[in-house]
C-alpha positions in Angstrom: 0.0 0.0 0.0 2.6 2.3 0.7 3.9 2.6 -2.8 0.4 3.7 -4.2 1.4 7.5 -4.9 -2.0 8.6 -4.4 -1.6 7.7 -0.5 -0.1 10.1 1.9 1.1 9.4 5.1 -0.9 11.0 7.8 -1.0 10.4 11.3 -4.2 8.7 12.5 -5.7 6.5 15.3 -5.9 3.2 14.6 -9.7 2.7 13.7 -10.0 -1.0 15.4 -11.2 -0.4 18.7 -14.2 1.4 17.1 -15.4 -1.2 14.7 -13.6 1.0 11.8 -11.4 -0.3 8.8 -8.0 -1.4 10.2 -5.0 0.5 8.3 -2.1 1.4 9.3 -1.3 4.0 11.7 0.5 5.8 8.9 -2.2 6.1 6.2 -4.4 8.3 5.3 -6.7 8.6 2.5 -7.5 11.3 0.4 -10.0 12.1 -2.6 -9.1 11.5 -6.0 -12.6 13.2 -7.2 -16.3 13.4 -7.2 -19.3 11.8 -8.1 -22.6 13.8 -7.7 -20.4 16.5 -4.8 -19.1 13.7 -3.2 -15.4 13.1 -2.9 -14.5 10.0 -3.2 -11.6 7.5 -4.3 -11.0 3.9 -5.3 -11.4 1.9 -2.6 -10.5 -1.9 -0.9 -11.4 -4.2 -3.8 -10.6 -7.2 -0.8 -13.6 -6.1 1.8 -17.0 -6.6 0.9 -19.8 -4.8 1.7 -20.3 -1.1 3.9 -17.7 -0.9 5.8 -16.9 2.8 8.0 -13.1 4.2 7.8 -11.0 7.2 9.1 -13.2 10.1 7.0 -15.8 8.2 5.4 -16.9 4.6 3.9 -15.4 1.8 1.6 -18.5 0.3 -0.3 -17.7 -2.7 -2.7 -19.7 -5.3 -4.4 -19.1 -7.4 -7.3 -21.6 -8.7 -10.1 -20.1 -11.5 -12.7 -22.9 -9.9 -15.1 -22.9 -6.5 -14.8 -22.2 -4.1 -17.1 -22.6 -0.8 -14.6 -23.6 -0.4 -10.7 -24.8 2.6 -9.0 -24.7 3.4 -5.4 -28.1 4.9 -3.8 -27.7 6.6 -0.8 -31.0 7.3 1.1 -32.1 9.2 4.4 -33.5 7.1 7.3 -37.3 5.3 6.5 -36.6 7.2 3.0 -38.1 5.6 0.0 -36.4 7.7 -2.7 -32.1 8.0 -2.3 -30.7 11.5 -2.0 -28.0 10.6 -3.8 -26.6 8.4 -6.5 -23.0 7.6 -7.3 -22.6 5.5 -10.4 -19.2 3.7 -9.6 -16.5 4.9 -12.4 -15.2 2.4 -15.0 -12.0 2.8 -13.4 -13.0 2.0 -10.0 -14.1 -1.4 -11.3 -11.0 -4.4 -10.9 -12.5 -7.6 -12.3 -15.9 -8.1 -11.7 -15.5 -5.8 -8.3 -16.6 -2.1 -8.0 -14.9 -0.6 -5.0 -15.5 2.7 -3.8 -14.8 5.4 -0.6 -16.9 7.9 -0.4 -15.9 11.0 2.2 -17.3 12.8 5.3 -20.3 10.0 5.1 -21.8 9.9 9.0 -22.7 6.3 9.1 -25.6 7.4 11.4 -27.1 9.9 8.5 -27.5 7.3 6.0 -29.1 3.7 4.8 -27.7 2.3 1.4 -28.9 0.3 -1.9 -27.5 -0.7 -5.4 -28.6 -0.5 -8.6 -27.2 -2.7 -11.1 -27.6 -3.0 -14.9 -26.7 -5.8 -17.4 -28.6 -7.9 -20.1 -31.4 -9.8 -19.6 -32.0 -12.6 -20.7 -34.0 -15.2 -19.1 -33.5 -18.4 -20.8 -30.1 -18.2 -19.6 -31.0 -16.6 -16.0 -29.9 -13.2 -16.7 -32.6 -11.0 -15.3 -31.0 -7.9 -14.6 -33.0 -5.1 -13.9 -31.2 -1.6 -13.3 -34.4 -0.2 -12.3 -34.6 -2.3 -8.8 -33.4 -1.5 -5.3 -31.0 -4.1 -4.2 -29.9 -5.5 -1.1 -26.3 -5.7 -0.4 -25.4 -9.5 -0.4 -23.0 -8.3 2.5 -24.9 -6.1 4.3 -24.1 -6.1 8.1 -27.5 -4.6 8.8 -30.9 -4.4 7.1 -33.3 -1.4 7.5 -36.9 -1.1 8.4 -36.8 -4.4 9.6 -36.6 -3.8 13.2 -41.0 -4.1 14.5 -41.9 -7.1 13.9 -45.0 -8.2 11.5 -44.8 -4.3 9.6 -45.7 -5.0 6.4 -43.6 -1.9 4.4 -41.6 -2.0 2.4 -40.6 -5.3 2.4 -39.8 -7.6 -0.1 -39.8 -4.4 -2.4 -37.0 -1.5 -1.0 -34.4 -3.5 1.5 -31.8 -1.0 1.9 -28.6 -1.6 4.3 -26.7 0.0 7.4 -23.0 0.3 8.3 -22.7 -1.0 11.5 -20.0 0.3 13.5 -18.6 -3.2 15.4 -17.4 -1.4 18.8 -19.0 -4.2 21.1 -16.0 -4.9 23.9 -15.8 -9.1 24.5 -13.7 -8.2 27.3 -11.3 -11.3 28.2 -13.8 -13.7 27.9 -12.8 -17.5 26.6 -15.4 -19.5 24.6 -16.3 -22.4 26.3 -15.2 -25.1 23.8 -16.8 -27.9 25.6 -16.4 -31.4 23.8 -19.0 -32.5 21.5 -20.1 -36.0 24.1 -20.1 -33.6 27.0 -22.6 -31.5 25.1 -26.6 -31.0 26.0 -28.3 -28.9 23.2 -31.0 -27.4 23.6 -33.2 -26.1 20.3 -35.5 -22.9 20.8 -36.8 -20.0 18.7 -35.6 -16.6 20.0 -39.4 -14.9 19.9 -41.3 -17.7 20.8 -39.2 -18.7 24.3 -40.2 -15.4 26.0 -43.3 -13.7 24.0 -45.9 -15.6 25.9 -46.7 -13.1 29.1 -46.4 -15.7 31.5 -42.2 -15.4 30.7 -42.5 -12.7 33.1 -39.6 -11.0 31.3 -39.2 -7.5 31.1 -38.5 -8.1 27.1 -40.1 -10.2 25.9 -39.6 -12.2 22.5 -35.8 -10.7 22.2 -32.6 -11.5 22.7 -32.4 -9.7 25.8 -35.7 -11.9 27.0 -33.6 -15.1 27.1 -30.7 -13.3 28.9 -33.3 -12.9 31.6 -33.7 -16.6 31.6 -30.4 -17.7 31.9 -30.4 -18.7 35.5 -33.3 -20.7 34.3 -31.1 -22.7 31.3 -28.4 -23.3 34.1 -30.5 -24.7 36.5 -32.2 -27.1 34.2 -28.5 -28.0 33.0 -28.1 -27.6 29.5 -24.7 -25.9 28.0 -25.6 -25.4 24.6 -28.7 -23.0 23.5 -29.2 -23.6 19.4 -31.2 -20.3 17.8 -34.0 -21.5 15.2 -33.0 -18.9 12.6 -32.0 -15.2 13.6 -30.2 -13.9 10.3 -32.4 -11.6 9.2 -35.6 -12.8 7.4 -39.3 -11.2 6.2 -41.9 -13.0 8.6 -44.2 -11.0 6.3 -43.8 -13.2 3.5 -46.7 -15.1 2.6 -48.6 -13.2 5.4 -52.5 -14.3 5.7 -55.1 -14.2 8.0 -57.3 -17.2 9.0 -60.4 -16.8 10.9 -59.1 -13.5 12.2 -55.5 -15.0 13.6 -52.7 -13.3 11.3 -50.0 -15.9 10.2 -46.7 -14.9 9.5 -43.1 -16.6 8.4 -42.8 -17.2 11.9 -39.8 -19.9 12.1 -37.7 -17.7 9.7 -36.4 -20.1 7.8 -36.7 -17.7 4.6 -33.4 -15.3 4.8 -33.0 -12.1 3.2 -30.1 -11.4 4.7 -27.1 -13.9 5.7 -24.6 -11.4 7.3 -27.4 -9.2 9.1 -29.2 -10.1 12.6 -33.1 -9.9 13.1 -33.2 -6.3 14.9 -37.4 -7.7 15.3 -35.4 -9.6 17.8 -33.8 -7.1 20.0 -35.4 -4.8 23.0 -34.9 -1.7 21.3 -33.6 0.1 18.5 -30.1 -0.7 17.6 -28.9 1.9 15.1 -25.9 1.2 13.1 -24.4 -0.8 16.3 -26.6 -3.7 15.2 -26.3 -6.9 16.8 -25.1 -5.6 20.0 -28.1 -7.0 22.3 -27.4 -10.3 20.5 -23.7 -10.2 21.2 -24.5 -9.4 25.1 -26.5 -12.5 24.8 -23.7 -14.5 23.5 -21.0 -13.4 25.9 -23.3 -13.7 29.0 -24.0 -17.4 27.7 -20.3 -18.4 27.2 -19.7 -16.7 30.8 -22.0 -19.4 32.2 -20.0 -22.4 30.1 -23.3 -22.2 27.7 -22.4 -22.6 24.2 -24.5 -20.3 21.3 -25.3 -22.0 17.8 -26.9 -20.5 15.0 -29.7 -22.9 12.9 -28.3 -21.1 9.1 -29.8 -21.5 5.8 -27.8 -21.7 3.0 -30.1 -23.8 1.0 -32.7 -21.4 -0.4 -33.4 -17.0 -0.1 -36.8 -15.3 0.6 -36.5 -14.2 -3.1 -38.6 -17.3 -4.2 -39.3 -18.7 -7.5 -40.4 -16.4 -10.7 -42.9 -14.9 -8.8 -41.1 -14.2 -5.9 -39.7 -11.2 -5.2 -36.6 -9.4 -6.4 -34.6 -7.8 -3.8 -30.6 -8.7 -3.8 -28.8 -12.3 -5.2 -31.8 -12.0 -8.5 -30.4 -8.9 -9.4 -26.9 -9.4 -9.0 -25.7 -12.3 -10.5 -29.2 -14.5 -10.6 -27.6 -17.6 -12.4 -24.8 -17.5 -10.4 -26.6 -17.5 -6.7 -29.4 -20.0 -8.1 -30.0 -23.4 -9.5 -31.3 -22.9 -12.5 -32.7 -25.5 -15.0 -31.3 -25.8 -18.7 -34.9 -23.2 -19.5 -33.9 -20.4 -16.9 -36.3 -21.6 -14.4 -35.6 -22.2 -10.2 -34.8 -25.8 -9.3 -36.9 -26.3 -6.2 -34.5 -28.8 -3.7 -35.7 -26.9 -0.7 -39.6 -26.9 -1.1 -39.5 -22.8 -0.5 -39.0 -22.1 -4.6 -35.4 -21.5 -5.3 -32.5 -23.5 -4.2 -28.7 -21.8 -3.5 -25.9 -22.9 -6.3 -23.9 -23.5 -3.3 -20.8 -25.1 -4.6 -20.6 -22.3 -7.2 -17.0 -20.8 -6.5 -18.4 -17.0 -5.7 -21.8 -18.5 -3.4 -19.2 -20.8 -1.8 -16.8 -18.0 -0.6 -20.2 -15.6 0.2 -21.1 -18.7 2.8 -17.6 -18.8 4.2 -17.3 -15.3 4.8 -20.4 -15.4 6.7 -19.8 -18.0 8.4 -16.4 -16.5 9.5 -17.9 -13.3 10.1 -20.3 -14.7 12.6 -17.5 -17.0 14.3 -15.1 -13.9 14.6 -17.7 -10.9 15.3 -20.1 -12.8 16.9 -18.3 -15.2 18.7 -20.8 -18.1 17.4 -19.7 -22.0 18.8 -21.7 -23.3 16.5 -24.1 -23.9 13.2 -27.0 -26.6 12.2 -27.4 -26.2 8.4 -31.0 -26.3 7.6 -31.0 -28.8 4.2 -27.3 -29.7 4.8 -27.7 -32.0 1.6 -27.9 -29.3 -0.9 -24.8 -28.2 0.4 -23.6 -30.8 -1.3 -25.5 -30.3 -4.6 -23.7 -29.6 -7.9 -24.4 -26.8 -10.4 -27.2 -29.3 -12.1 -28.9 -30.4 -8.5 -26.5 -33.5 -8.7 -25.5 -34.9 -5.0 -21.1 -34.8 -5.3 -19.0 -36.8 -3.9 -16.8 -34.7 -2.6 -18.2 -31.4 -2.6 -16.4 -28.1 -2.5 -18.2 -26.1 0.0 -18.7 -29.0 2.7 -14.9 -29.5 2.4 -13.6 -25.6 3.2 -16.0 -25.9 6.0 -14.5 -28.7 7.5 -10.6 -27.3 7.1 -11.3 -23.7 7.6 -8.8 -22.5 10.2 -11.3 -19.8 11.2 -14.1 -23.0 11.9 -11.5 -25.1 13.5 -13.3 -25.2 16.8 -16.7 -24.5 15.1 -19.4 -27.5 16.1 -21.0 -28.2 12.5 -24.1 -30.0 12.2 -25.9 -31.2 8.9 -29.3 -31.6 8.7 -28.4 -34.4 6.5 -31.4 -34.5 3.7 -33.0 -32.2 1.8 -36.7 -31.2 0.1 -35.6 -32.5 -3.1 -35.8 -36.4 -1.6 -31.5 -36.5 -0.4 -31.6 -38.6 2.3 -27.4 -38.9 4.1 -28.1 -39.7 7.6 -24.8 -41.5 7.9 -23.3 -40.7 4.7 -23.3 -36.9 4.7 -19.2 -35.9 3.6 -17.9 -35.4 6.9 -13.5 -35.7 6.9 -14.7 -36.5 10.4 -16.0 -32.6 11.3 -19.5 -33.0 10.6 -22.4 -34.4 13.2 -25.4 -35.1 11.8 -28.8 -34.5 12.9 -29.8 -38.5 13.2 -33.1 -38.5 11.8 -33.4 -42.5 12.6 -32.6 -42.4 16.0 -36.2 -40.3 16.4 -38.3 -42.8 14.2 -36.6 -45.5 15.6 -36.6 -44.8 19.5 -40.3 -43.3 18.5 -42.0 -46.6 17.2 -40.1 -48.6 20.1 -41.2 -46.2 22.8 -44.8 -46.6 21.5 -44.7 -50.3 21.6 -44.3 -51.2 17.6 -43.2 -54.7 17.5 -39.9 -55.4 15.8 -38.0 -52.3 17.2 -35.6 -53.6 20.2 -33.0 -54.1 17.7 -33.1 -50.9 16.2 -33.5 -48.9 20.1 -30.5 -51.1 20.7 -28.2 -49.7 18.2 -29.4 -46.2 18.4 -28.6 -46.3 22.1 -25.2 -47.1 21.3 -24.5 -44.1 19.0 -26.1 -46.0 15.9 -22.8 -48.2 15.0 -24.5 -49.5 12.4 -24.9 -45.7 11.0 -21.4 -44.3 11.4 -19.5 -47.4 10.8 -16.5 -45.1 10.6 -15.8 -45.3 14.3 -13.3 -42.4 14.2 -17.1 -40.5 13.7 -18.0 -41.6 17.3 -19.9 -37.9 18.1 -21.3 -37.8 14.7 -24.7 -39.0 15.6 -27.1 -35.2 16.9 -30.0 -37.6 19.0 -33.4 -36.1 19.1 -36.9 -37.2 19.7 -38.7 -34.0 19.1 -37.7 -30.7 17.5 -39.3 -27.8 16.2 -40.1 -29.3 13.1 -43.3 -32.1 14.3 -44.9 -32.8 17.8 -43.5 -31.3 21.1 -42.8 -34.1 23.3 -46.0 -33.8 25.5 -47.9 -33.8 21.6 -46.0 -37.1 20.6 -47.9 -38.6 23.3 -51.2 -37.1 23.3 -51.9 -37.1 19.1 -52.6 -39.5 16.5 -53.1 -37.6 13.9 -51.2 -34.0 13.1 -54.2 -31.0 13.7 -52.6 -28.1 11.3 -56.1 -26.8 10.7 -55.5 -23.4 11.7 -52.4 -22.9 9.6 -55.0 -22.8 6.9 -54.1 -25.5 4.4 -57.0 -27.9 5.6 -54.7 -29.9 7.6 -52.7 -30.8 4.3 -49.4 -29.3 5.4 -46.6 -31.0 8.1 -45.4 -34.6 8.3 -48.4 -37.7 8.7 -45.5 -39.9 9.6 -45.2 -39.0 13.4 -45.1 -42.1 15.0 -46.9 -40.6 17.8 -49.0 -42.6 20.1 -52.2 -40.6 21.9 -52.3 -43.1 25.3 -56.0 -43.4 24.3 -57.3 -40.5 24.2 -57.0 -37.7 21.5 -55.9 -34.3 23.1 -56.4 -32.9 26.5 -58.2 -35.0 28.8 -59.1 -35.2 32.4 -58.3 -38.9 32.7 -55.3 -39.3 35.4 -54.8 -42.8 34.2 -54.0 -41.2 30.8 -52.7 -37.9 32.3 -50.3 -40.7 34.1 -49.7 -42.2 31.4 -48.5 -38.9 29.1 -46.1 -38.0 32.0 -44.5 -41.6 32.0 -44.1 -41.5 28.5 -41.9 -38.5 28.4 -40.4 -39.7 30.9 -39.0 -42.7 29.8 -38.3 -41.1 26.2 -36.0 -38.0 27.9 -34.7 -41.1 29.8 -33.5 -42.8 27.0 -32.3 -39.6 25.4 -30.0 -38.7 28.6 -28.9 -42.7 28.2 -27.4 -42.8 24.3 -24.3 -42.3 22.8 -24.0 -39.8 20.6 -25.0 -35.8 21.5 -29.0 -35.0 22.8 -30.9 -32.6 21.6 -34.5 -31.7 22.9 -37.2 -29.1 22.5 -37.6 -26.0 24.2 -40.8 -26.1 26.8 -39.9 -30.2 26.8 -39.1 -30.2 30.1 -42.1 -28.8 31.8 -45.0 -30.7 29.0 -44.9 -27.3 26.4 -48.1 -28.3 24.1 -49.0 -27.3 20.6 -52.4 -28.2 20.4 -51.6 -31.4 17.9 -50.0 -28.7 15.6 -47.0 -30.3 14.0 -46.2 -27.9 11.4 -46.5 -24.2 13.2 -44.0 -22.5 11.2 -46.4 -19.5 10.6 -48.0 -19.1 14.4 -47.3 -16.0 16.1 -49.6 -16.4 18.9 -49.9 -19.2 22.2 -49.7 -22.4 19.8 -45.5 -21.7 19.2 -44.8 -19.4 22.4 -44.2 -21.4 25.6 -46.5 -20.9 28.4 -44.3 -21.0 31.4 -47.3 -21.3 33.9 -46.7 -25.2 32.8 -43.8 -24.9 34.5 -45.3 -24.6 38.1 -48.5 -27.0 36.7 -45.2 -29.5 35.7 -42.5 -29.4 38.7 -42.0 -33.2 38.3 -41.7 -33.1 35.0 -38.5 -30.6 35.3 -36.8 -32.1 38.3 -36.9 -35.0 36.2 -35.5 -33.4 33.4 -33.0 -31.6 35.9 -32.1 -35.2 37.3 -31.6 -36.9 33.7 -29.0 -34.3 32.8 -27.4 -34.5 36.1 -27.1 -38.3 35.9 -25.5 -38.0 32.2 -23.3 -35.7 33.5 -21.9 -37.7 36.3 -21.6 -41.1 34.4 -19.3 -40.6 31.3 -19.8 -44.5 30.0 -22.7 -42.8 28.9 -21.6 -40.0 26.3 -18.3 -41.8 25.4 -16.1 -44.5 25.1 -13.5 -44.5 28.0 -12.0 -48.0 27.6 -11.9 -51.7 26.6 -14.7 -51.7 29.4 -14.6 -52.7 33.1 -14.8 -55.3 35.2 -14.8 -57.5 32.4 -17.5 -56.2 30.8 -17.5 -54.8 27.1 -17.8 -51.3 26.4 -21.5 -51.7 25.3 -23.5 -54.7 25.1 -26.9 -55.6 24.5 -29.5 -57.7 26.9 -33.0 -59.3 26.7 -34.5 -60.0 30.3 -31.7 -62.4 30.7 -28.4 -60.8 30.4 -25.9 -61.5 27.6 -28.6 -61.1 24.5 -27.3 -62.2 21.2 -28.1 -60.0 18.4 -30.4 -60.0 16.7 -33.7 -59.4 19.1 -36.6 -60.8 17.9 -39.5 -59.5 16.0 -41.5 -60.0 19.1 -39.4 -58.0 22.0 -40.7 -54.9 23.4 -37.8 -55.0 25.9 -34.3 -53.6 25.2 -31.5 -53.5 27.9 -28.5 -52.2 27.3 -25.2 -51.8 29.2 -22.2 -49.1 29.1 -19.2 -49.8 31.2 -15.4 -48.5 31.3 -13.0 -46.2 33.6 -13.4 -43.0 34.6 -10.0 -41.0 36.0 -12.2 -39.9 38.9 -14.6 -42.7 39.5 -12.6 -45.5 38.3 -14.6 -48.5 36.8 -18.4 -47.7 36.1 -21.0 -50.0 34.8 -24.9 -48.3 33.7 -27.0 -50.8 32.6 -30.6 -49.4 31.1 -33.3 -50.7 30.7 -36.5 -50.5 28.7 -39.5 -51.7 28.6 -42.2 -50.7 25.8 -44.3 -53.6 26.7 -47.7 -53.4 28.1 -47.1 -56.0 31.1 -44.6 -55.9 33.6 -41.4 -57.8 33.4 -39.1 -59.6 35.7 -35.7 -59.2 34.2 -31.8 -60.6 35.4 -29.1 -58.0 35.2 -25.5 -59.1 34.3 -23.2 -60.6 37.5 -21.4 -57.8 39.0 -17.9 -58.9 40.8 -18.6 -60.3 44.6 -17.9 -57.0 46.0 -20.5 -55.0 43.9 -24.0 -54.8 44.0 -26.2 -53.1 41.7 -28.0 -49.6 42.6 -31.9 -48.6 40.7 -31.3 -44.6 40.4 -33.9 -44.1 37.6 -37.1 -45.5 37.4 -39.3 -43.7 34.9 -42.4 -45.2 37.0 -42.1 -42.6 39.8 -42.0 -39.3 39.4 -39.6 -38.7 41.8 -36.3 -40.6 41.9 -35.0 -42.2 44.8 -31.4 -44.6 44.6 -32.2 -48.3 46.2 -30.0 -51.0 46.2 -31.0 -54.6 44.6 -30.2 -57.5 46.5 -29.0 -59.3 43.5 -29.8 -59.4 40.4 -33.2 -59.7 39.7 -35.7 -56.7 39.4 -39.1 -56.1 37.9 -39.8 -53.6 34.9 -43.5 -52.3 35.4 -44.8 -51.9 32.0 -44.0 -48.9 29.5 -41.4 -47.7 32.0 -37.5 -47.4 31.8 -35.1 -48.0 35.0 -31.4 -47.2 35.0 -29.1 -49.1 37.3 -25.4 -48.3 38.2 -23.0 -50.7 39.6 -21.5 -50.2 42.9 
């Protein structure tokens, strides 16, 4: 830099502790001329996006197709720019237009492009130099920040600068190892809107923050955000019998760089994302980790009557999957699908995904779709594909948890296949049908409980992969665990597509009775249930995930599918928290018990006391494999040595049947006995010594038993 002649030293103060450009203390900047009385210069052709310097601001943006851009400057809520700077021939390098424009006050201003090029659509070329365009690496979207206004979305997205001067102090991340981990899945609005939160802010960042005393008490050390980049919950807006739905989930992005400011307490003007950032430090000061649920796999921009607001109008058969006519391959079910493995989309994603890992301090990401990651330029699954692969060697993601959800809309199904080079978990999408039909009592499922319970072997056959398997039962996608238990049949009719929309393949049993119901045999019934599911969750190899409002019996109504519910169906109601005490000490026990018995999250040895690491039992220990059609009882057994506890043995054991069991446990050496520390039968749980081996399994119940 310092042999450009038109830079002149000039003392300044290095810009990095206010979120500025970094350069070096000895540079300074000056104009080279003006577009429309602004000075301005060329400017860093290497930075994309906004970005606030010493006198003014570096704008650059690239466009494969382009043949001109303009910069629109506009006054806050302003429809119409003040100003527009067509970016000089000369200022362009490549395909990048790079450009500092002077004595800008990043406060004064919002920002949009306007690009021109052919159009042609047959071979995706739509350009249109009469739209408003969205920075592809805008830090901060406007008029975004009150949640469910409907202007002027979808039609005038215009960006910030955001000035980055949010102070992480000396604070570590927490790094804690993917067996140790307990994740726990919630949507940022939905965990605190209800009133009953009794939050001072609630639905915002800053409304879990007043909950965290809450998520430590209950145990849990990773939180994982439903999506909080910045999407349009007005899309597709609608009212049904008076109820207004919206895009509630959010899993529609307009933005990938930019936070929801619907999601923060108050107004955060050009420091957006501060509120979230306190969120994320306070978290990691409490050994809680923060992921981010991202999607890469589709835009809010939609199909070809969607609307046209950034990636369309920049480089639309570049950002896109297109089909030999023009037309928007449709691998995600939401109209378009992301060219992901493109070279320029590929870089976009890990930029953003370094920017949130190195501004935002982010542990962690769950990739909505995972498998079109993994999609060529044709929709053709690759075998080793380009963007899964930087992910997994990025320096800057070296500590970075990722997790695929390993299918996609377009009928990819990788659960245990999904590239990994022995980075990537998995969301294990057999371990909750699997453990769902056995729970229930389906016939023919002790096998398959079996091997889920010890971190489906038969999945991940690469054993180097042995905290590959993400175990779930319920997440937000289908019943809430309370739901799986109290439904047949999905009940979606007030999302307003005559019950047509969310899965039919829930494997849910209703204890026998549809719905709410005053019965305490079946109210009994319900509570076991969950209990012995969260049981077998805190009991499998692999890492557990569960559903916000789990723990103290959150219902949906039967609603399976309530992406676009604003109201009490999605928010939790945490008066079920006092109505369901048992439920969460249980909860509170489970997690406590994983915790203190590691045999249960990983392998530690050969075994102990003889024992293998994991084995599998019928009612009378030492089971071969396979179980038969007919068993409705699984038992299995972890053992091996623990630096502080020495040798440990768990053995658990489940019973789906409808009759009670007697059942033999393995022989113990002569100076150990067997301890019952869970039994999913009683609410409350209360260690007792067996005197022996045999116990008896009351039916549809779980107990857990630790050697001693």
């Amino acid at each position: 830099m310092s042999s450009n002649p038109s830079l002149f030293p000039t003392p300044v103060t290095s810009p990095a502790s206010s979120g500025q450009l970094a350069l070096p203390r000895s540079i300074h900047l000056v104009p080279l001329g003006q577009i429309a009385g602004f000075d301005v210069r060329p400017g860093f052709y290497e930075i994309n996006g906004a970005t606030a310097i010493p006198g003014g601001v570096n704008f650059t943006v690239h466009s494969h197709g382009a043949t001109a851009i303009e910069l629109l400057l506009f006054h806050r809520a302003e429809q119409e720019p003040y100003a527009v700077l067509p970016f000089p021939n000369h200022y362009r390098i490549g395909n990048v237009y790079s450009m500092i424009v002077f004595k800008l006050n990043i406060e004064d201003f919002e920002y949009a492009y306007r690009v021109d090029g052919p159009y042609d659509p047959q071979n995706g070329l739509i350009f249109d130099k009469s739209r408003y365009l969205l920075d592809p690496y805008a830090r901060a979207v406007a008029g975004q920040s009150q949640w469910g206004y409907d202007s002027p979305r979808g039609q005038h997205y215009k960006a910030r600068v955001v000035k980055d001067d949010f102070d992480w102090e000396a604070m570590p991340q927490p790094l804690i190892p993917m067996e140790d981990l307990i994740i726990y899945e919630m949507h940022v609005r939905g965990f605190t809107k209800d009133s009953s939160s009794g939050v001072q802010h609630p639905g915002t960042f800053a409304g879990i923050m007043e909950k965290l005393d809450y998520l430590e008490s209950l145990g849990v050390n990773a939180i994982e955000l439903m999506p909080i980049f910045e999407f349009d919950e007005m899309q597709d807006y609608r009212e049904i019998d008076g109820q207004p739905l919206y895009n509630y989930w959010g899993y529609n992005t307009v933005s990938f760089f930019a936070p929801n400011t619907s999601y923060t307490s108050s107004k955060e003007y050009n420091r957006e994302g501060n509120e979230l950032k306190h969120l994320i430090r306070a978290c990691n000061e409490r050994g809680i980790e923060v992921y981010l649920d991202v999607v890469f796999n589709h835009t809010a921009e939609g199909n070809e009557q969607g609307p046209f607001f950034s990636f369309k109008g920049f480089d639309n058969n570049i950002y896109y999957l297109l089909t030999p006519e023009g037309y928007y391959y449709n691998f995600s079910g939401c109209g378009n699908t992301m060219n992901c493995n493109h070279p320029i989309v590929r870089q976009m994603i890990l930029d953003c995904l370094r920017y949130w890992v190195t501004t935002y301090r982010i542990d962690g990401f769950r990739f909505d779709l995972a498998s079109i990651l993994g999609r060529n330029e044709d929709g053709a699954p690759m075998s080793v594909p380009p963007l899964l692969q930087a992910l997994a060697f990025d320096p800057i993601l070296g500590n970075v948890k990722l997790i695929a959800e390993a299918w996609d809309a377009g009928g990819l199904y990788q659960v245990g296949t999904f590239p990994s080079w022995n980075r990537w978990a998995e969301w294990n999408g057999r371990y909750r049908d699997d453990m769902r039909r056995f729970l229930k009592g389906d016939p023919g499922m002790a096998q398959a409980a079996a091997l889920r319970m010890a971190g489906s072997k038969d999945i991940y056959e690469d054993q180097s992969r042995t905290n590959a398997s993400v175990n779930f039962i319920t997440c937000h996608d289908g019943f809430t665990l309370w739901d799986l238990f109290s439904y047949n049949q999905k009940h979606n009719e007030k999302n307003g597509w005559n019950n047509t929309d969310g899965s039919d393949d829930n494997n849910s049993w209703n204890c026998g009775t549809e719905g709410a119901t005053d019965d305490p045999e079946v109210d009994a019934l319900r509570r076991r249930m969950c209990r012995n599911a969260f049981a077998l969750l805190m009991c499998s190899r692999g890492v557990p995930m569960f559903l916000a409002g789990d723990e103290f019996a959150n219902t949906q109504f039967g609603n399976n599918n309530a992406y676009c519910q604003d109201n009490q169906i999605s928010w939790l109601n945490w008066a079920q928290l006092e109505e369901n005490q048992d439920m969460f000490g249980f909860f509170q026990f489970m997690i406590q018990f994983r915790k203190a018995h590691r045999v249960l999250r990983a392998k530690t040895s050969e075994g102990a006391y003889g024992f293998p690491d994991i084995s599998f039992h019928g009612v009378e220990p030492w089971h071969h494999q396979p179980f038969s059609e007919h068993e409705r009882y699984v038992g299995v057994m972890f053992s091996g040595w623990e630096r502080e506890t020495g040798p440990q043995a768990v053995y658990v054991a489940a019973n789906s049947y409808w009759g009670e069991l007697t059942i033999r446990l393995p022989d113990l050496p002569s100076t150990m006995y067997w301890v019952k520390e869970v039994d999913t039968w009683e609410a409350e749980q209360k260690a007792f010594p067996l005197s022996g081996n045999q116990a008896t399994i009351r039916p549809r119940s779980v107990m857990v038993f630790v050697g001693k």
